[in-house]
mmCIF file of the protein (N, C-alpha, C, O) and its ligand, coordinates in Angstrom:
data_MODEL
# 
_entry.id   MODEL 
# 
loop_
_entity.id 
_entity.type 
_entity.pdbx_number_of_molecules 
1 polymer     1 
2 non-polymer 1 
# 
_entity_poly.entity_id                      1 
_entity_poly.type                           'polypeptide(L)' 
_entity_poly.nstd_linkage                   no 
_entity_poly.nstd_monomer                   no 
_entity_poly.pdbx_seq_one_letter_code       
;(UNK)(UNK)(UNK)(UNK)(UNK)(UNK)(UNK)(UNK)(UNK)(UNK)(UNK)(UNK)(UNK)(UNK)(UNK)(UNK)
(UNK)(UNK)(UNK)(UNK)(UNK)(UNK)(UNK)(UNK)(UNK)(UNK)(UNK)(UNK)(UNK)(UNK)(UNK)(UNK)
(UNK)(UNK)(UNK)(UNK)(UNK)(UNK)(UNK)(UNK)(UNK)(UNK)(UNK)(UNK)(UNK)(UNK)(UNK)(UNK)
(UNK)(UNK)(UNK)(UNK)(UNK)
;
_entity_poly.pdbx_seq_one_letter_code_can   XXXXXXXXXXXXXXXXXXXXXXXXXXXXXXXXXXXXXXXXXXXXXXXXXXXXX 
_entity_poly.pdbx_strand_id                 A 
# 
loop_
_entity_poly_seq.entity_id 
_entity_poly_seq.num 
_entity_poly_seq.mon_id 
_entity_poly_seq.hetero 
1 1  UNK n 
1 2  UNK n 
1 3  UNK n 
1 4  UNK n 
1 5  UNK n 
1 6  UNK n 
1 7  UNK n 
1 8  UNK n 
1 9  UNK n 
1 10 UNK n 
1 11 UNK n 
1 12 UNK n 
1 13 UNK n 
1 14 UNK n 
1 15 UNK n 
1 16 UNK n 
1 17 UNK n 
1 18 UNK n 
1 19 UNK n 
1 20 UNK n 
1 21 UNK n 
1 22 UNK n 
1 23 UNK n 
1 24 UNK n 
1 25 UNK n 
1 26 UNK n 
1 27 UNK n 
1 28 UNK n 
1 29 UNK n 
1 30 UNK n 
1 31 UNK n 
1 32 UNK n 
1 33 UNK n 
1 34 UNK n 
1 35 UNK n 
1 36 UNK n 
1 37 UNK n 
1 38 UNK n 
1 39 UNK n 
1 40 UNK n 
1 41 UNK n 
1 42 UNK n 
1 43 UNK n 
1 44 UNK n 
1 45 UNK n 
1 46 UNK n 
1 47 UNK n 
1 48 UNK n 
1 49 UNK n 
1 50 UNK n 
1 51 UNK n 
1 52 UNK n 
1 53 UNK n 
# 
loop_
_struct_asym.id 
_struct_asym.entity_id 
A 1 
B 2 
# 
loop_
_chem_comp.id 
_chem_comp.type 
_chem_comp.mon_nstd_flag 
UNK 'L-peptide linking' . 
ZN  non-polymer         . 
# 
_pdbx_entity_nonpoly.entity_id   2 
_pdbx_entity_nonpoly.name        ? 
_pdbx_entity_nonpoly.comp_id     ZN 
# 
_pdbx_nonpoly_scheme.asym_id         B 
_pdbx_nonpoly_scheme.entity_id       2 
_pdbx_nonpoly_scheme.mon_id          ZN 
_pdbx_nonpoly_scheme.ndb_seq_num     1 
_pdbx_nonpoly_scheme.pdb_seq_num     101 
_pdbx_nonpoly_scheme.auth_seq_num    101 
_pdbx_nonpoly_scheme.pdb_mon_id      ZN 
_pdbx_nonpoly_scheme.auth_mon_id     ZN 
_pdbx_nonpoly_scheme.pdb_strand_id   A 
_pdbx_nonpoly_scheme.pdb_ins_code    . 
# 
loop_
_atom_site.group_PDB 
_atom_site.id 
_atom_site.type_symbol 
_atom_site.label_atom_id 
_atom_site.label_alt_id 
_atom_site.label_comp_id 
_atom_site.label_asym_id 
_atom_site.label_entity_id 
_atom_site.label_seq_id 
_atom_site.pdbx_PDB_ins_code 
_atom_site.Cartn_x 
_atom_site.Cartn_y 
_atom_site.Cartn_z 
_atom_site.occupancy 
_atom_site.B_iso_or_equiv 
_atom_site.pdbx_formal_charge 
_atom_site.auth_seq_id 
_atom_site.auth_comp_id 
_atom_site.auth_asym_id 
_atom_site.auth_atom_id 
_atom_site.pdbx_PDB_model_num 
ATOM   1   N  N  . UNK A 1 1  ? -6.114  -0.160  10.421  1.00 0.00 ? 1   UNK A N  1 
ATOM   2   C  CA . UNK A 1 1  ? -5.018  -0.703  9.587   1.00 0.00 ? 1   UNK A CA 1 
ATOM   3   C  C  . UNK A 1 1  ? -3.748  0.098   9.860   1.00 0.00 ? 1   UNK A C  1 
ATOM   4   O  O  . UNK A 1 1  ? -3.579  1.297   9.638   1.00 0.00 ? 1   UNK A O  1 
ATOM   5   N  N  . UNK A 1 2  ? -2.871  -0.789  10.389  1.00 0.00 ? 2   UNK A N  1 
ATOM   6   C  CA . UNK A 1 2  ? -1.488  0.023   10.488  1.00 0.00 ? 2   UNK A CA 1 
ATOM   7   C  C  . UNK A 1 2  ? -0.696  -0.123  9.365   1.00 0.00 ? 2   UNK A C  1 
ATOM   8   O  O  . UNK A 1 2  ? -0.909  -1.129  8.687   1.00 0.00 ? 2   UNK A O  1 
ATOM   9   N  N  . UNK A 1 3  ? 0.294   0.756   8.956   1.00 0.00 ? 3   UNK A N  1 
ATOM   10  C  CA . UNK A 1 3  ? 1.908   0.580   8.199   1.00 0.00 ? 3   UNK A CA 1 
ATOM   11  C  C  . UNK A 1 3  ? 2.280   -0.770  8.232   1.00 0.00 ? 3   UNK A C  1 
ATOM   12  O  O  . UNK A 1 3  ? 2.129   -1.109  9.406   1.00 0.00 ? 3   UNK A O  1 
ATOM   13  N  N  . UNK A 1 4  ? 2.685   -1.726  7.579   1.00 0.00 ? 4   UNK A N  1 
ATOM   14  C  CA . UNK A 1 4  ? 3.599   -3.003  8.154   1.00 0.00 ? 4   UNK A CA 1 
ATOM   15  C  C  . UNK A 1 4  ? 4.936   -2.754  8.459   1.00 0.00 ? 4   UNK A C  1 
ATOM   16  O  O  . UNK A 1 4  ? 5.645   -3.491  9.143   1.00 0.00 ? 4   UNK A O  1 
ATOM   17  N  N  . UNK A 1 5  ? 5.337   -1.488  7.834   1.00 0.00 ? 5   UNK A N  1 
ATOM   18  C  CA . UNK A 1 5  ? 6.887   -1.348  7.761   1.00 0.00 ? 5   UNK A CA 1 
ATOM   19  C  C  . UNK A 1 5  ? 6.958   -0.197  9.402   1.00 0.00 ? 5   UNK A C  1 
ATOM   20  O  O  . UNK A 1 5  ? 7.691   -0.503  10.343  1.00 0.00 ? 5   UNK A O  1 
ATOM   21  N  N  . UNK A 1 6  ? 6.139   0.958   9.418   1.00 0.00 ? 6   UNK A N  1 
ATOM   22  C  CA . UNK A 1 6  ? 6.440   1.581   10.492  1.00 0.00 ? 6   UNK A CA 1 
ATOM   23  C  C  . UNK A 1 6  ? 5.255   1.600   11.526  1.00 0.00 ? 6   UNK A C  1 
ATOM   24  O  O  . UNK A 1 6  ? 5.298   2.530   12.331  1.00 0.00 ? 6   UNK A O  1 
ATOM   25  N  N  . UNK A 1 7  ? 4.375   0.863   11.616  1.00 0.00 ? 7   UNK A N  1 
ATOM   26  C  CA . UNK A 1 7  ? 3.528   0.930   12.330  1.00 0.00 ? 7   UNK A CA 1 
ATOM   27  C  C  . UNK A 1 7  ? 2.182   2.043   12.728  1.00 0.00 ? 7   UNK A C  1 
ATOM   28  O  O  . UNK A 1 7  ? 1.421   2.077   13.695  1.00 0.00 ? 7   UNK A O  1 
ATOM   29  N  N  . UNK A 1 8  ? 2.286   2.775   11.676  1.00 0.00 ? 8   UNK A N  1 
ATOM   30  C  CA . UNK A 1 8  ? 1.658   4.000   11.949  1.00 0.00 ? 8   UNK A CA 1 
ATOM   31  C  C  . UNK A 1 8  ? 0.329   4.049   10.987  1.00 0.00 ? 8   UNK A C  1 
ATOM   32  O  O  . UNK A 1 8  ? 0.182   3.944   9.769   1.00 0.00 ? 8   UNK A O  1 
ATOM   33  N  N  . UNK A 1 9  ? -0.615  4.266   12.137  1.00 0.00 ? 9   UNK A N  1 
ATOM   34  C  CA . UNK A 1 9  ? -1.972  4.010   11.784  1.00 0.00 ? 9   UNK A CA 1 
ATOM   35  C  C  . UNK A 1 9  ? -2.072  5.188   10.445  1.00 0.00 ? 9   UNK A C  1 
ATOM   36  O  O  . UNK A 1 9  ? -1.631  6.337   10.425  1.00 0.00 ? 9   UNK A O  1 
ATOM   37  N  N  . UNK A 1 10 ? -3.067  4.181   9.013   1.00 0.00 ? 10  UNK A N  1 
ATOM   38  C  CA . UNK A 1 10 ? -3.016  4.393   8.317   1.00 0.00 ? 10  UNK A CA 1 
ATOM   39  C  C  . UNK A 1 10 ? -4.135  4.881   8.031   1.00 0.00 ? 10  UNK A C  1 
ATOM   40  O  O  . UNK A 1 10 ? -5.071  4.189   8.432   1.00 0.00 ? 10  UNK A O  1 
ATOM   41  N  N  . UNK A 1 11 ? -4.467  5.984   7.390   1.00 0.00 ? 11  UNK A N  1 
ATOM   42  C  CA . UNK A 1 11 ? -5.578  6.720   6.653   1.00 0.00 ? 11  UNK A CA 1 
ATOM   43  C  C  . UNK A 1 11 ? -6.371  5.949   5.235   1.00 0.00 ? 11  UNK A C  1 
ATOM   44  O  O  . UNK A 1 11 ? -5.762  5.984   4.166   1.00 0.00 ? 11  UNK A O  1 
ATOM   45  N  N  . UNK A 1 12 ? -7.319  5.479   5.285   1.00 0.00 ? 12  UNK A N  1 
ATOM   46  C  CA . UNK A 1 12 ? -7.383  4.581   4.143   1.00 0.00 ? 12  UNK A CA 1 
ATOM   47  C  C  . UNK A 1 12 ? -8.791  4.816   3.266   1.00 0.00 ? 12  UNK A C  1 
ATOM   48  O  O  . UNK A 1 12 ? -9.861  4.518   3.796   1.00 0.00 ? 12  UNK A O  1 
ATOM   49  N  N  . UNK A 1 13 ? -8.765  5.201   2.306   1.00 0.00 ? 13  UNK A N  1 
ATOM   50  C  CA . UNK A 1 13 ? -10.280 5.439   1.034   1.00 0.00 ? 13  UNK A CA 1 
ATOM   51  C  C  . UNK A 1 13 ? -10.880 4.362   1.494   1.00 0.00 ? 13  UNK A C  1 
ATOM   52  O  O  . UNK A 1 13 ? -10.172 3.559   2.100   1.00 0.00 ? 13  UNK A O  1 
ATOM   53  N  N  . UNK A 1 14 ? -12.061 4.123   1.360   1.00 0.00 ? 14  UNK A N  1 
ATOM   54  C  CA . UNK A 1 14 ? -13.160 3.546   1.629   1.00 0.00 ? 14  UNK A CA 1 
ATOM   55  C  C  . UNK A 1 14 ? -13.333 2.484   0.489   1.00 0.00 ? 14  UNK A C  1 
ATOM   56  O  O  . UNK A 1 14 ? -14.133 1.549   0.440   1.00 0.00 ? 14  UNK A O  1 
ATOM   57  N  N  . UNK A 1 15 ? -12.550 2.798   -0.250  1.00 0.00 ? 15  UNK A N  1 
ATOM   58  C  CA . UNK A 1 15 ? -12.757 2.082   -2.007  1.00 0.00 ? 15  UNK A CA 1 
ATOM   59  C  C  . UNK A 1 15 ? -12.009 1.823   -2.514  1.00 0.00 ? 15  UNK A C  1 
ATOM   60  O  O  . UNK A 1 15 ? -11.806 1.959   -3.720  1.00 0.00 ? 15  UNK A O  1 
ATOM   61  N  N  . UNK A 1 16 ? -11.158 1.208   -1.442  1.00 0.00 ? 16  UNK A N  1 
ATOM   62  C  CA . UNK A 1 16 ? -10.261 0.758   -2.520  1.00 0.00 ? 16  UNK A CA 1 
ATOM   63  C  C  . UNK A 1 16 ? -10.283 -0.034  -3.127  1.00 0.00 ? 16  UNK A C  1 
ATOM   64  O  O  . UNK A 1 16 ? -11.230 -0.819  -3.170  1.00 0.00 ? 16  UNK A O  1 
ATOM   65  N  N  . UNK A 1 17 ? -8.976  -0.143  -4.002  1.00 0.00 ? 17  UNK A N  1 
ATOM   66  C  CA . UNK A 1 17 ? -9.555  -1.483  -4.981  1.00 0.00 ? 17  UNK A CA 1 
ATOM   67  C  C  . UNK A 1 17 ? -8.261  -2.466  -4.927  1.00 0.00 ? 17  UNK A C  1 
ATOM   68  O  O  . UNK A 1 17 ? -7.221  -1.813  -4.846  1.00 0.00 ? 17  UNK A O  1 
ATOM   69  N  N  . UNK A 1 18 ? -8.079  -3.777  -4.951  1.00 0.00 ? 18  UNK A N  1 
ATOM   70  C  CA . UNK A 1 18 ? -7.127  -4.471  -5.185  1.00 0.00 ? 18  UNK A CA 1 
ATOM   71  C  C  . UNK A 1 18 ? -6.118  -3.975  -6.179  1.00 0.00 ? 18  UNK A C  1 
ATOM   72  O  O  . UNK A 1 18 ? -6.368  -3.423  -7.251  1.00 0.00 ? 18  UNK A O  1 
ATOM   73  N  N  . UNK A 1 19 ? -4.892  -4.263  -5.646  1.00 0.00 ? 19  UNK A N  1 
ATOM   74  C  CA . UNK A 1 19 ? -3.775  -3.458  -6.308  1.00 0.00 ? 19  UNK A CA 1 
ATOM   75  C  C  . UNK A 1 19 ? -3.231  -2.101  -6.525  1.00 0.00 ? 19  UNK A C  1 
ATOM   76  O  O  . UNK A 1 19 ? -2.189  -1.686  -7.033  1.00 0.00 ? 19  UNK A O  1 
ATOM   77  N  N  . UNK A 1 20 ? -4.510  -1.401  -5.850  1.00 0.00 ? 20  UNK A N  1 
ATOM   78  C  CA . UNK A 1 20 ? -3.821  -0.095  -5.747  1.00 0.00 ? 20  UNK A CA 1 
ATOM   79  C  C  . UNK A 1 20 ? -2.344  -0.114  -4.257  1.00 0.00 ? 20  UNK A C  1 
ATOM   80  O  O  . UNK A 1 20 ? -2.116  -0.837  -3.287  1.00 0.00 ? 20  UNK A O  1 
ATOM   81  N  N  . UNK A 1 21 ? -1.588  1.311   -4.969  1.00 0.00 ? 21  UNK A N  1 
ATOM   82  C  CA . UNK A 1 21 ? -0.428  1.442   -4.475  1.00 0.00 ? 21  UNK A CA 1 
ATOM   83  C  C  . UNK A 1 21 ? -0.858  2.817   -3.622  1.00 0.00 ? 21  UNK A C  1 
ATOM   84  O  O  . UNK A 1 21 ? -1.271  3.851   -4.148  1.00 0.00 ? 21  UNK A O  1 
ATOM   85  N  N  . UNK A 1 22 ? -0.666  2.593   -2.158  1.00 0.00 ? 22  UNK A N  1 
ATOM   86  C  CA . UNK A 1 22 ? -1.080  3.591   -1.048  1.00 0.00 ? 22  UNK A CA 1 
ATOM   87  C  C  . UNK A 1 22 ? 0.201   3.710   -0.334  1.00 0.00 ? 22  UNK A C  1 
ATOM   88  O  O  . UNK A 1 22 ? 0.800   2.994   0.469   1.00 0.00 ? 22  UNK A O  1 
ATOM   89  N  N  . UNK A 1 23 ? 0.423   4.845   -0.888  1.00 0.00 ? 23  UNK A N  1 
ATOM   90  C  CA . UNK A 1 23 ? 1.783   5.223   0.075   1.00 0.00 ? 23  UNK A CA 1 
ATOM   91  C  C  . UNK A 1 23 ? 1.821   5.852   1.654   1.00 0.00 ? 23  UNK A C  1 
ATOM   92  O  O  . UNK A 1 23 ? 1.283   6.922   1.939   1.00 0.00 ? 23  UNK A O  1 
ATOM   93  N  N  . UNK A 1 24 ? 2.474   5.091   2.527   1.00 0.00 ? 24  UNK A N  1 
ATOM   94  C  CA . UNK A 1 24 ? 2.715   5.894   4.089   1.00 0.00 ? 24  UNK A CA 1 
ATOM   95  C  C  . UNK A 1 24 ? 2.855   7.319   4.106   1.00 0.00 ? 24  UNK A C  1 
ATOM   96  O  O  . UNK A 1 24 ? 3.551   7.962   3.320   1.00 0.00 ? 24  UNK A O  1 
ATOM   97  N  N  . UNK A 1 25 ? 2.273   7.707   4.891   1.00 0.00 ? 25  UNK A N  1 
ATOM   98  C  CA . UNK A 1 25 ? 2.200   9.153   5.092   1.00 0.00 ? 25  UNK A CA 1 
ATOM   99  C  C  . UNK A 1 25 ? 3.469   9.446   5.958   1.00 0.00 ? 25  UNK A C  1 
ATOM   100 O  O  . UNK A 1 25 ? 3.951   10.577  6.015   1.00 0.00 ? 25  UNK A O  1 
ATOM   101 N  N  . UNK A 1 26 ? 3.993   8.360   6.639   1.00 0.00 ? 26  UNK A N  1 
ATOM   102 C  CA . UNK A 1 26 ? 5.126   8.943   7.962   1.00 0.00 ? 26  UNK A CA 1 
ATOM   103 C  C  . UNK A 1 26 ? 6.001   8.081   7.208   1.00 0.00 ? 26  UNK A C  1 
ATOM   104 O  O  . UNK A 1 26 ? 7.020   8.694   6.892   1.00 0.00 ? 26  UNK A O  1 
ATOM   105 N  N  . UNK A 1 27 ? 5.986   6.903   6.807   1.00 0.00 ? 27  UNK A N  1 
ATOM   106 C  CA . UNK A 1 27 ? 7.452   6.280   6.411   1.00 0.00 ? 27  UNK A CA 1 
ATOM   107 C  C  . UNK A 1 27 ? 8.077   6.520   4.802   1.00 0.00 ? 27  UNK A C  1 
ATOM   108 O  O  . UNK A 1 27 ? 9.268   6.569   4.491   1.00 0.00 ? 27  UNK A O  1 
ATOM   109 N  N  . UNK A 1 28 ? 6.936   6.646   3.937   1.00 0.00 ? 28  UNK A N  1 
ATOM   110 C  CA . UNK A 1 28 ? 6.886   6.643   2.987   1.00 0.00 ? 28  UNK A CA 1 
ATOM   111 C  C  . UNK A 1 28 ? 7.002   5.725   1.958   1.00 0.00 ? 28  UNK A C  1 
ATOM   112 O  O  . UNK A 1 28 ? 7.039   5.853   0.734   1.00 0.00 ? 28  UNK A O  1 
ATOM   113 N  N  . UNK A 1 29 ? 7.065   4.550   2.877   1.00 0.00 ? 29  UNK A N  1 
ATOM   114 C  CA . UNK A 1 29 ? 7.012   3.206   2.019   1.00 0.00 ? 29  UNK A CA 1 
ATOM   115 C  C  . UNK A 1 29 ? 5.157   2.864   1.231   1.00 0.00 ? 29  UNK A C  1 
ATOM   116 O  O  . UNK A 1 29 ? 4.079   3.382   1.522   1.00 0.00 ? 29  UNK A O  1 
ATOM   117 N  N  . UNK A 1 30 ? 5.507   1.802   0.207   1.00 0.00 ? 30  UNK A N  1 
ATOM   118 C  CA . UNK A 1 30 ? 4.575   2.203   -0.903  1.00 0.00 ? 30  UNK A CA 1 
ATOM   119 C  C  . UNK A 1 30 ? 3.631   0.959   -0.812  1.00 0.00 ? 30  UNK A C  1 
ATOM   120 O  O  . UNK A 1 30 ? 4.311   -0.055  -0.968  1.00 0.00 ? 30  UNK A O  1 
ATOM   121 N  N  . UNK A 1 31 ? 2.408   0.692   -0.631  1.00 0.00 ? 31  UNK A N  1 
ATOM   122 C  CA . UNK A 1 31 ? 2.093   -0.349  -0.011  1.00 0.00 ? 31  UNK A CA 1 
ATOM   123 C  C  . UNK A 1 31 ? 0.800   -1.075  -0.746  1.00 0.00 ? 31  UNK A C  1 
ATOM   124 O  O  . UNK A 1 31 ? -0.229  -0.436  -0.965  1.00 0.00 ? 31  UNK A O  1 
ATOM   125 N  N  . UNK A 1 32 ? 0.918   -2.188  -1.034  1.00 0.00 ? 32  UNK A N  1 
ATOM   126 C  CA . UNK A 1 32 ? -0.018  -2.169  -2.427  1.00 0.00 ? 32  UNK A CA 1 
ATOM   127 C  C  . UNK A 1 32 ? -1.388  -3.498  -1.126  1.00 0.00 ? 32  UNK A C  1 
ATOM   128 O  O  . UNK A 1 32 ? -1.341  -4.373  -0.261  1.00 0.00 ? 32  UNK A O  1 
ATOM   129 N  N  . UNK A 1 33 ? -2.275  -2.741  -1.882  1.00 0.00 ? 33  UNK A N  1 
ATOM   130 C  CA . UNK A 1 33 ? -3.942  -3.989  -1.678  1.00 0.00 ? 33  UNK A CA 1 
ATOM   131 C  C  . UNK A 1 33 ? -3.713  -5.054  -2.518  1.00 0.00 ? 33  UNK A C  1 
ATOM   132 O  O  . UNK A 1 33 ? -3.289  -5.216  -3.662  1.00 0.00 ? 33  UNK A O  1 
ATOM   133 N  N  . UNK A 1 34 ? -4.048  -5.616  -1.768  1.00 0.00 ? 34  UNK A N  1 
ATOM   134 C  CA . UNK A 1 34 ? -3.759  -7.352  -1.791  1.00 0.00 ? 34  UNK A CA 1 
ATOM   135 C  C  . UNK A 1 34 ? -4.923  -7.879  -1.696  1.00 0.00 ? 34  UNK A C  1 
ATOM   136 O  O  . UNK A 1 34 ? -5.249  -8.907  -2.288  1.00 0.00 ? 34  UNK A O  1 
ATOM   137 N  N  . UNK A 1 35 ? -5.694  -7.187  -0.900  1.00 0.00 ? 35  UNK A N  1 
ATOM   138 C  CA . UNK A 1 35 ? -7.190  -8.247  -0.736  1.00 0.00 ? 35  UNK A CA 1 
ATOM   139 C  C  . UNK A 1 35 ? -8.021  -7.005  0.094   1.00 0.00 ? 35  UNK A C  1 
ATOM   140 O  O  . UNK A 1 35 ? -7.499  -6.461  1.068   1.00 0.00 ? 35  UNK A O  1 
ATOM   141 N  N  . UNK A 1 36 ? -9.425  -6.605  -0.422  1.00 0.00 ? 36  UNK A N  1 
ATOM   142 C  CA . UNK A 1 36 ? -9.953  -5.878  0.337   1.00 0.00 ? 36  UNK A CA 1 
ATOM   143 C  C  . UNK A 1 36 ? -11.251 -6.315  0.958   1.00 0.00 ? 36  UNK A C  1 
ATOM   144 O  O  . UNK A 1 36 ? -12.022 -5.418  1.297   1.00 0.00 ? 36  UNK A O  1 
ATOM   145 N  N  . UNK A 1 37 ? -11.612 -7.609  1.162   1.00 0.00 ? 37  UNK A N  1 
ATOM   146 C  CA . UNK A 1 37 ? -12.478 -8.143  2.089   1.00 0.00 ? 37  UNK A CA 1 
ATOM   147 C  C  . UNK A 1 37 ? -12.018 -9.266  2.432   1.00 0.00 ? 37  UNK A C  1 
ATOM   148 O  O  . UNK A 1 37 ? -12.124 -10.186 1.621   1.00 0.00 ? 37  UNK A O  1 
ATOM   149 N  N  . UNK A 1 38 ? -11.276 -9.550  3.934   1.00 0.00 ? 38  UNK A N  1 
ATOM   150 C  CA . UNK A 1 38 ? -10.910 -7.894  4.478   1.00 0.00 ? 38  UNK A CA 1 
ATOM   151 C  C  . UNK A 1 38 ? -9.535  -7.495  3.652   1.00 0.00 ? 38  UNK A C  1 
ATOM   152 O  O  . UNK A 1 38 ? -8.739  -8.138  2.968   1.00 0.00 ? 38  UNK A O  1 
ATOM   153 N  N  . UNK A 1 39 ? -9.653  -6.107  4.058   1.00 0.00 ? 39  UNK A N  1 
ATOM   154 C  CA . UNK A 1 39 ? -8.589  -5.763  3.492   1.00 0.00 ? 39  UNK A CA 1 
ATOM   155 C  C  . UNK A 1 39 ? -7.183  -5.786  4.435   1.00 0.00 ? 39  UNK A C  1 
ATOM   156 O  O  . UNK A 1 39 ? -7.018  -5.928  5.647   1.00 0.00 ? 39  UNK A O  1 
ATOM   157 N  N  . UNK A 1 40 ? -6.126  -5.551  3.158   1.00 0.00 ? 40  UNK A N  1 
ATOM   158 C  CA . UNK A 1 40 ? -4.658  -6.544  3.545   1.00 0.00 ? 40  UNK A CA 1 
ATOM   159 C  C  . UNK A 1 40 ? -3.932  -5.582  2.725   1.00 0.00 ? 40  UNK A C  1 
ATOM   160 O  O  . UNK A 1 40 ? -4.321  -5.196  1.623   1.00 0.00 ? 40  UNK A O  1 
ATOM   161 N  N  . UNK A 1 41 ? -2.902  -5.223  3.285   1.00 0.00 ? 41  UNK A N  1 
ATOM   162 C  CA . UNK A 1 41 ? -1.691  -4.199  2.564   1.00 0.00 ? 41  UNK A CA 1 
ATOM   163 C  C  . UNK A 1 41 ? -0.357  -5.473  2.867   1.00 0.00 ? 41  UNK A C  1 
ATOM   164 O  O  . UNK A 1 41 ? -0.266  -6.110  3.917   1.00 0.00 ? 41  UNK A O  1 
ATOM   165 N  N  . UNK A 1 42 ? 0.395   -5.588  1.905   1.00 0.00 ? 42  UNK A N  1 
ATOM   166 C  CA . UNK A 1 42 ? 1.818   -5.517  1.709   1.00 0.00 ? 42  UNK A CA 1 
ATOM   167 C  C  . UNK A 1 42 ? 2.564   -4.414  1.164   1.00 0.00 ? 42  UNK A C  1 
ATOM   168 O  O  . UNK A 1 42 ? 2.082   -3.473  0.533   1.00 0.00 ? 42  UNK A O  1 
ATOM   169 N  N  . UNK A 1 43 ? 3.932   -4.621  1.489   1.00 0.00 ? 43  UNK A N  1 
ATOM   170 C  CA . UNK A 1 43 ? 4.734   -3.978  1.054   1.00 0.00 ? 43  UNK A CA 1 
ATOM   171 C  C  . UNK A 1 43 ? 4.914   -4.010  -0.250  1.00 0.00 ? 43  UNK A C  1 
ATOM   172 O  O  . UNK A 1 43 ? 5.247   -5.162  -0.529  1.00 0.00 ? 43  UNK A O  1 
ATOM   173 N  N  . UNK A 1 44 ? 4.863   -3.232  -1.378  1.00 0.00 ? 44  UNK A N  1 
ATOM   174 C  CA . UNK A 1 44 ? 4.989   -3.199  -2.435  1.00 0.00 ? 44  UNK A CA 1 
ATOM   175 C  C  . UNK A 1 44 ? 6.429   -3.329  -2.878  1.00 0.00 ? 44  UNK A C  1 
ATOM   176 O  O  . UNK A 1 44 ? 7.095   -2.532  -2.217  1.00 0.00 ? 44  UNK A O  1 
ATOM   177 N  N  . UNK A 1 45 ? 7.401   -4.204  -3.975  1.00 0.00 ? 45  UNK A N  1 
ATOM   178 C  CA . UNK A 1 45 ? 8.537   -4.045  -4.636  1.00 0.00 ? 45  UNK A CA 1 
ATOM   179 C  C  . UNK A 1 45 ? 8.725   -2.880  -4.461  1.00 0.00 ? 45  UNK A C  1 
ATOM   180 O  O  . UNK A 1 45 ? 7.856   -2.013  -4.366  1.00 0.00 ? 45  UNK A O  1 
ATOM   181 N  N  . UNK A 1 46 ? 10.281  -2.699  -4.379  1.00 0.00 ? 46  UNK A N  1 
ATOM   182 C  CA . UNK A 1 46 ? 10.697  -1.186  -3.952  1.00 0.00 ? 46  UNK A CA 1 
ATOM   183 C  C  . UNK A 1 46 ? 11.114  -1.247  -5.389  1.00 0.00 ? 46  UNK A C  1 
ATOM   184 O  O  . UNK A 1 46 ? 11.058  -0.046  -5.655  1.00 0.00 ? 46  UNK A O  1 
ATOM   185 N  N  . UNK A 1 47 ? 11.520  -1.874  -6.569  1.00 0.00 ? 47  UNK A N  1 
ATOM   186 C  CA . UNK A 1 47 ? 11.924  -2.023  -7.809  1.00 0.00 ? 47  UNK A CA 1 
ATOM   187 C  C  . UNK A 1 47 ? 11.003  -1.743  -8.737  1.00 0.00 ? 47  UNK A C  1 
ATOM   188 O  O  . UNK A 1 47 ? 10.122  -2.517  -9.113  1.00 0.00 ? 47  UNK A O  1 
ATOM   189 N  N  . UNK A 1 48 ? 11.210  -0.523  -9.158  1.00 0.00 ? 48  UNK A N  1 
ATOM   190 C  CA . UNK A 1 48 ? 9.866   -0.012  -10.293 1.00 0.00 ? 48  UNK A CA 1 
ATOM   191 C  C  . UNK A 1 48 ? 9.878   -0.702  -11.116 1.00 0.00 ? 48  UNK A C  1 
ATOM   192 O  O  . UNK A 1 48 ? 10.994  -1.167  -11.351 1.00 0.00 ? 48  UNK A O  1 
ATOM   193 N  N  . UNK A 1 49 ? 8.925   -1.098  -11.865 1.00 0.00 ? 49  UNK A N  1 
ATOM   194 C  CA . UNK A 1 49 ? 8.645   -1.904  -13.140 1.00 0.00 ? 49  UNK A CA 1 
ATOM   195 C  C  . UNK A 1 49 ? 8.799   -0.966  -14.262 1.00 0.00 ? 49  UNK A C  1 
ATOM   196 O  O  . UNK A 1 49 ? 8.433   0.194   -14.455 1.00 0.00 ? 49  UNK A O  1 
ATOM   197 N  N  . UNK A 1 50 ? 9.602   -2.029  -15.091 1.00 0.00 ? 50  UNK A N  1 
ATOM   198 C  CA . UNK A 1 50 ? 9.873   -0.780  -16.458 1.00 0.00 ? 50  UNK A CA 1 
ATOM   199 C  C  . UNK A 1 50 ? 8.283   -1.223  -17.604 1.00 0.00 ? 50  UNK A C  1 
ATOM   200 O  O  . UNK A 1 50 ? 7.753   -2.158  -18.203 1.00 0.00 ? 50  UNK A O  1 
ATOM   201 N  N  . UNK A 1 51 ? 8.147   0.124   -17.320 1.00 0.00 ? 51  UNK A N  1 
ATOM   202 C  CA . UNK A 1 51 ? 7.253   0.368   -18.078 1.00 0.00 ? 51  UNK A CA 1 
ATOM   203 C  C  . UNK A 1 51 ? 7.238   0.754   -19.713 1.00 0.00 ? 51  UNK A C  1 
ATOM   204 O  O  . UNK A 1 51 ? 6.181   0.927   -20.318 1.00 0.00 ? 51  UNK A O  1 
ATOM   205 N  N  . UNK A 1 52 ? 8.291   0.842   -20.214 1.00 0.00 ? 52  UNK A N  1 
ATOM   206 C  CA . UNK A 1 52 ? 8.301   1.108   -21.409 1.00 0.00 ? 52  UNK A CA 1 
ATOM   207 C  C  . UNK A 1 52 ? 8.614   2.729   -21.159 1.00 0.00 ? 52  UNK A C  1 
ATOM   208 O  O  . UNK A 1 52 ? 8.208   3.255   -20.122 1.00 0.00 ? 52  UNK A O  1 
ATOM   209 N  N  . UNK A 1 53 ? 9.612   3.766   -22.506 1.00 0.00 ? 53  UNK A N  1 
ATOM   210 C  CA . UNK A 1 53 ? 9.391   5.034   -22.395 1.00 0.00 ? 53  UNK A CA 1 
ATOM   211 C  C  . UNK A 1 53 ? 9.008   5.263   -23.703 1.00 0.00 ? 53  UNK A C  1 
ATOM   212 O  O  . UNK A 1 53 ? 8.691   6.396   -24.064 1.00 0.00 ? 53  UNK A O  1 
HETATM 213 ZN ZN . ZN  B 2 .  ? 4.862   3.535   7.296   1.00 0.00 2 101 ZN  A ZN 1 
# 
């Protein structure tokens, strides 16, 4: 599994789970599971969600 944004082969848990947010190690873009059989990264909103403070 590569980066979509920089191409750089990605280090990936064994477990992941849909919707987790896995950030690039070289680009630092934030990249959320979408589907893990098989598994599928997009780019995650760069626009944080307000969460309430
Ligand atoms: Zn990257």
């Amino acid at each position: 599994m590569n980066c979509p944004e920089c191409d750089a082969t990605l280090t990936l848990d064994a477990d992941l789970i849909e919707g987790e947010i896995v950030p690039c190690a070289d680009c630092g873009a934030e990249l959320e599971v979408i589907a893990t059989q098989p598994l599928a990264l997009a780019l995650a909103p760069e626009i944080e969600e307000d969460w309430g403070e």
